[in-house]
C-alpha positions as CSV (number, residue, x, y, z in Angstrom):
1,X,13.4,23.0,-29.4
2,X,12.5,19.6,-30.3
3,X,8.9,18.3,-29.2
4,X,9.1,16.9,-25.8
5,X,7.1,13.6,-25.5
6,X,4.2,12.8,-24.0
7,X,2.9,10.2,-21.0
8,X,0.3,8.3,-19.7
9,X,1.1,7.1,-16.3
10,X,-0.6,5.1,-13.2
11,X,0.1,7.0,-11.1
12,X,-1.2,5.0,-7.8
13,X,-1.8,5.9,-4.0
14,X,0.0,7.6,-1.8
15,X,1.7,3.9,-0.6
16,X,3.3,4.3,-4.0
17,X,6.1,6.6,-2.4
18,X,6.8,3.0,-0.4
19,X,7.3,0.9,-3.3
20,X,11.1,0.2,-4.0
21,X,10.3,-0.9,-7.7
22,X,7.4,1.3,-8.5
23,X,10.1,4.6,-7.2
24,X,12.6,3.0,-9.0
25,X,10.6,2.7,-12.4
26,X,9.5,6.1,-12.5
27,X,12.5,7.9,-11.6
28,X,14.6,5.7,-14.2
29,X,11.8,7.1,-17.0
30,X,12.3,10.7,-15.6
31,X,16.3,10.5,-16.3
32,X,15.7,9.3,-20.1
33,X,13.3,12.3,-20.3
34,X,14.6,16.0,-21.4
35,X,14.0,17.8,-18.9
36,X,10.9,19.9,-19.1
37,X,10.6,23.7,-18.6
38,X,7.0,23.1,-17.1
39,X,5.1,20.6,-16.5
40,X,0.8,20.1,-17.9
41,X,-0.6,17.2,-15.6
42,X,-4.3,16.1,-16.3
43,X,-5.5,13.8,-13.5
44,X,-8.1,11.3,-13.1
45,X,-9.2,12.8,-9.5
46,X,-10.3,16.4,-10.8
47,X,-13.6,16.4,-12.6
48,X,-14.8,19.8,-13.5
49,X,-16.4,21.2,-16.6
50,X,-15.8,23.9,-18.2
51,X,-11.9,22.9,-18.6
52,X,-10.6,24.7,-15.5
53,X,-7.2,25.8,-14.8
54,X,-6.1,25.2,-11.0
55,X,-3.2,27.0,-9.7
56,X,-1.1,29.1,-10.4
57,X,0.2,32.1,-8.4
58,X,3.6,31.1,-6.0
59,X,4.1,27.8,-5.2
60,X,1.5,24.9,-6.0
61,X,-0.8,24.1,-2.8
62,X,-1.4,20.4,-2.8
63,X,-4.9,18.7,-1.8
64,X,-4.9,15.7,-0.1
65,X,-7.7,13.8,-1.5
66,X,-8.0,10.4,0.1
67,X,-8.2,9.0,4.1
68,X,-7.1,6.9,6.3
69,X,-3.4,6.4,5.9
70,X,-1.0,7.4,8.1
71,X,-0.3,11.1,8.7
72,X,3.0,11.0,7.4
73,X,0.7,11.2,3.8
74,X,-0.6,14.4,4.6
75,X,2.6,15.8,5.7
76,X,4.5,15.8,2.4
77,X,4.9,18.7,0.6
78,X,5.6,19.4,-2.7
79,X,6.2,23.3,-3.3
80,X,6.3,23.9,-7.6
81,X,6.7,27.6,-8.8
82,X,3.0,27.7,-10.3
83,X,3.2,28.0,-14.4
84,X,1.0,31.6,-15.0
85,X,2.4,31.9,-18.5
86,X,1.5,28.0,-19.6
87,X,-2.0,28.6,-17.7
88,X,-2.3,31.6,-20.7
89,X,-1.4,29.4,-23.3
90,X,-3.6,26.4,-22.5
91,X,-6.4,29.3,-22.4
92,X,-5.4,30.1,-25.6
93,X,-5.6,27.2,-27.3
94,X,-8.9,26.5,-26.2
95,X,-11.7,27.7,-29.0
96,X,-13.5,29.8,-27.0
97,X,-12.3,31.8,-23.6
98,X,-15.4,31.5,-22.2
99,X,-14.9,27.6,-22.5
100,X,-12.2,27.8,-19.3
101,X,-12.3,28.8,-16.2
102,X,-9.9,29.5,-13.4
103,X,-9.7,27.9,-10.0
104,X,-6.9,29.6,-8.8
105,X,-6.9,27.8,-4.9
106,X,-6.9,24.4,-6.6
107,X,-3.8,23.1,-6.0
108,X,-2.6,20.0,-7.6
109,X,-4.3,16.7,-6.3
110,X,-2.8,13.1,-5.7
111,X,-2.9,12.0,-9.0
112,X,-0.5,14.5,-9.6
113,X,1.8,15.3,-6.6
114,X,2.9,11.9,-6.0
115,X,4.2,10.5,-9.0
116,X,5.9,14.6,-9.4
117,X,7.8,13.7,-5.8
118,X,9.2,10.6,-7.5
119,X,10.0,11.9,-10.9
120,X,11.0,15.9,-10.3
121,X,11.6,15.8,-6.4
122,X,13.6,18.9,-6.3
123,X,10.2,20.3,-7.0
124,X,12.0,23.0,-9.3
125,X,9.7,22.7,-12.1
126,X,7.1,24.8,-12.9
127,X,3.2,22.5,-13.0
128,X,0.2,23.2,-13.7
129,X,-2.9,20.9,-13.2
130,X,-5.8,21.3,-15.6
131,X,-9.4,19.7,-15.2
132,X,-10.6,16.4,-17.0
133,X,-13.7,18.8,-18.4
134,X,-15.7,15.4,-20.0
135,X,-15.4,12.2,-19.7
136,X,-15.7,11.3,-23.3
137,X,-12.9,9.9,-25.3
138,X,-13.2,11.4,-28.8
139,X,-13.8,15.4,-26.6
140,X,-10.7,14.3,-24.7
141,X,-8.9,13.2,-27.6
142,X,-10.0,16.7,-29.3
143,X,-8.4,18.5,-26.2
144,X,-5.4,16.7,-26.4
145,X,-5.2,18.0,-30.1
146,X,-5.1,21.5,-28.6
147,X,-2.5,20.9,-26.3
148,X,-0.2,19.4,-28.5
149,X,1.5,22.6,-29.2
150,X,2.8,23.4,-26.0
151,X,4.9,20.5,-26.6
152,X,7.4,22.8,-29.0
153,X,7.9,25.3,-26.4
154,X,9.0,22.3,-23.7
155,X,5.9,21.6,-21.8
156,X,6.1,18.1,-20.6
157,X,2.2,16.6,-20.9
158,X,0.9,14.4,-18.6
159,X,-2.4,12.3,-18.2
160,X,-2.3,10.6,-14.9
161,X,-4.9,7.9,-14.6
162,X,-4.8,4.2,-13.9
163,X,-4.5,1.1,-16.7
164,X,-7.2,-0.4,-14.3
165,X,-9.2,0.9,-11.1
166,X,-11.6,-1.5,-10.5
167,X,-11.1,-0.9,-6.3
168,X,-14.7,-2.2,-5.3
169,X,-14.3,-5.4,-6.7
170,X,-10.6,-5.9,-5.0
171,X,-10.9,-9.2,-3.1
172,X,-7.5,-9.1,-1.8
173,X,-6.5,-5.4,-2.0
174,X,-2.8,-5.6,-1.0
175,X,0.4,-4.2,-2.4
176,X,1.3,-7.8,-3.4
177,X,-1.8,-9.2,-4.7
178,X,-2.6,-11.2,-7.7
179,X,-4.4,-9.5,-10.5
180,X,-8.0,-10.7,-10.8
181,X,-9.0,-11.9,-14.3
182,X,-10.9,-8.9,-15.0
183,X,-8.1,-7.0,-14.5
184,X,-4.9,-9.0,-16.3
185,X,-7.7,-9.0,-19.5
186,X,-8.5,-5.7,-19.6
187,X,-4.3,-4.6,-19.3
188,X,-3.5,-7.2,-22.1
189,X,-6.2,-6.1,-24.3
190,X,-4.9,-2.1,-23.4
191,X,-1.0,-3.5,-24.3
192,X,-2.5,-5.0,-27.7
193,X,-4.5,-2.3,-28.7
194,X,-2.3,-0.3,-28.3
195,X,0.9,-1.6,-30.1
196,X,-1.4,-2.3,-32.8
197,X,-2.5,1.8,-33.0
198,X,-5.8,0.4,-32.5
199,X,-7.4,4.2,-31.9
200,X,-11.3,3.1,-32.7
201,X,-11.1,0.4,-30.8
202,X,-9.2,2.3,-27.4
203,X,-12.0,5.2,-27.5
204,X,-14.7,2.3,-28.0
205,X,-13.2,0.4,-24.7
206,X,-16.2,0.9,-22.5
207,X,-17.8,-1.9,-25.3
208,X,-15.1,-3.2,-27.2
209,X,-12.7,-4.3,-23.8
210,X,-12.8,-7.5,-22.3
211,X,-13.1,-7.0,-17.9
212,X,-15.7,-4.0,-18.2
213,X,-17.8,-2.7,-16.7
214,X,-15.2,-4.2,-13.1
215,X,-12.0,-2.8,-15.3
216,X,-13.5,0.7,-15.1
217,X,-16.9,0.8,-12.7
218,X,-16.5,4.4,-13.4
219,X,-13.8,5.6,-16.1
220,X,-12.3,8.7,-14.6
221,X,-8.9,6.5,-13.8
222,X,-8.6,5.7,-18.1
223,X,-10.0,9.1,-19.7
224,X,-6.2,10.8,-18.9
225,X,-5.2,8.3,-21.9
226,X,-7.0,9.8,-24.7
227,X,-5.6,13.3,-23.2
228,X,-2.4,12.1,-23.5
229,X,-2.9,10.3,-27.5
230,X,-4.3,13.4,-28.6
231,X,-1.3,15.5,-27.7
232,X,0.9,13.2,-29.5
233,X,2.0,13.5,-33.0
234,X,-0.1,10.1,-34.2
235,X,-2.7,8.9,-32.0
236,X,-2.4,5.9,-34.2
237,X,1.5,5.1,-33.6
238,X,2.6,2.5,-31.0
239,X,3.7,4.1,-27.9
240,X,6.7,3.1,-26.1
241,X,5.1,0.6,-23.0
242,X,7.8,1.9,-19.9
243,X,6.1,0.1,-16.7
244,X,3.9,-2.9,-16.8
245,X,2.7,-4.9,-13.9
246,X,0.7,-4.8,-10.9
247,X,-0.1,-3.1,-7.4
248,X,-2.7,-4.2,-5.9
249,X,-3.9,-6.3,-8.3
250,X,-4.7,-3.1,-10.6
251,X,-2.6,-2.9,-13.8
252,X,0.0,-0.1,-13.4
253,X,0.7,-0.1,-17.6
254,X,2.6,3.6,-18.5
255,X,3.1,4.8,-22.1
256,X,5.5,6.9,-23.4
257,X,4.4,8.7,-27.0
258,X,6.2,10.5,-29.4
């Protein structure tokens, strides 16, 4: 089996499920895709440490992490067979058992439930959501490195984050707004970097990017990236850019790498 790819996607709000273009984007990059026996999602909204391995037994219980929107956000369901024998695997990979742990209630969180509806709604893929263990880029880069494996046995990796999540300093936070400065620079330096295979420079972004520290107050939303270019076959190879643009005035930029 040939290596499946991997992504780096924004994956957005809930509201994104109301966004003609946004639907239309992703489910136009899931049709191009091969289709995955399972699916390895790494999102920006679970923090834990040691790596820790969510759910897995039946079908995956979601967690709906955010408020006030309307309820019909905390009706939707999402009901994936849970992935027990890719849960092994990523344990396996890891260097030391006692590095991972198991969480086996934690169902799979925004970040990676609502870009899954719009990709893989059937909901007939097996997914399992793994913890963001650090938040530094070269340990995250290191754990992509392990993962890259499960690519050969069609395991579809995701790192769900956002190109920019500077919410606090929003001054118009609307689905049509225009990007502040801090914002438009710190995606156009992300785009450049990398098409150039910049690698140094990406994990360096906290100094080396123009629009910090507003970009990125905190930098939960951009560590699924270095996930994502460690489990690719050259960290250091352009990726292919898919989606570019804005929502709400945050940079929704989504790599595809080889």
């Amino acid at each position: 089996m040939a290596a499946l790819p991997v992504l780096f996607l924004s994956h957005g709000a809930p509201p994104l499920v109301d966004d003609a273009r946004w639907v239309g984007q992703l489910q136009r990059w899931a049709r191009a895709l091969p289709r995955p026996a399972s699916i390895l999602i790494v999102s920006a909204h679970w923090e834990s440490a040691p790596l820790t391995i969510g759910a897995t037994a039946g079908t995956t219980p979601l967690v709906y992490d955010f408020w006030g929107f309307p309820q019909r956000f905390y009706d939707v369901t999402y009901p994936a067979p849970g992935a027990p024998g890719l849960a092994d695997l990523v344990e396996s990979l890891v260097p030391d058992p006692l590095e991972v742990a198991r969480q086996p209630h934690r169902g799979l969180d925004h970040g990676a439930y609502v870009p899954l509806t719009v990709m893989y709604p059937e909901a007939d893929i097996p997914v399992l959501q793994i913890s963001l263990p650090t938040l530094e880029p070269h340990a995250l880069l290191s754990l992509g490195e392990r993962l890259r494996p499960l690519r050969e046995q069609g395991v579809l990796i995701i790192g769900s984050g956002f190109t920019t999540h500077g919410l606090p300093y929003l001054t118009d936070p609307t689905a049509g707004a225009s990007p502040p400065g801090w914002s438009s620079e710190f995606d156009h330096w992300t785009a450049e970097t990398l098409a150039r295979g910049d690698l140094d420079t990406l994990l360096d972004f906290r100094h080396s990017a123009p629009g910090m520290p507003y970009a990125h107050p905190s930098t939960e939303h951009f560590a699924p990236l270095f996930v994502a270019l460690g489990a690719s076959s050259d960290p250091e190879q352009a990726p292919e850019q898919v989606i570019d643009g804005y929502w709400m005035g945050l940079a929704k930029r989504s790599i595809q790498l080889s």
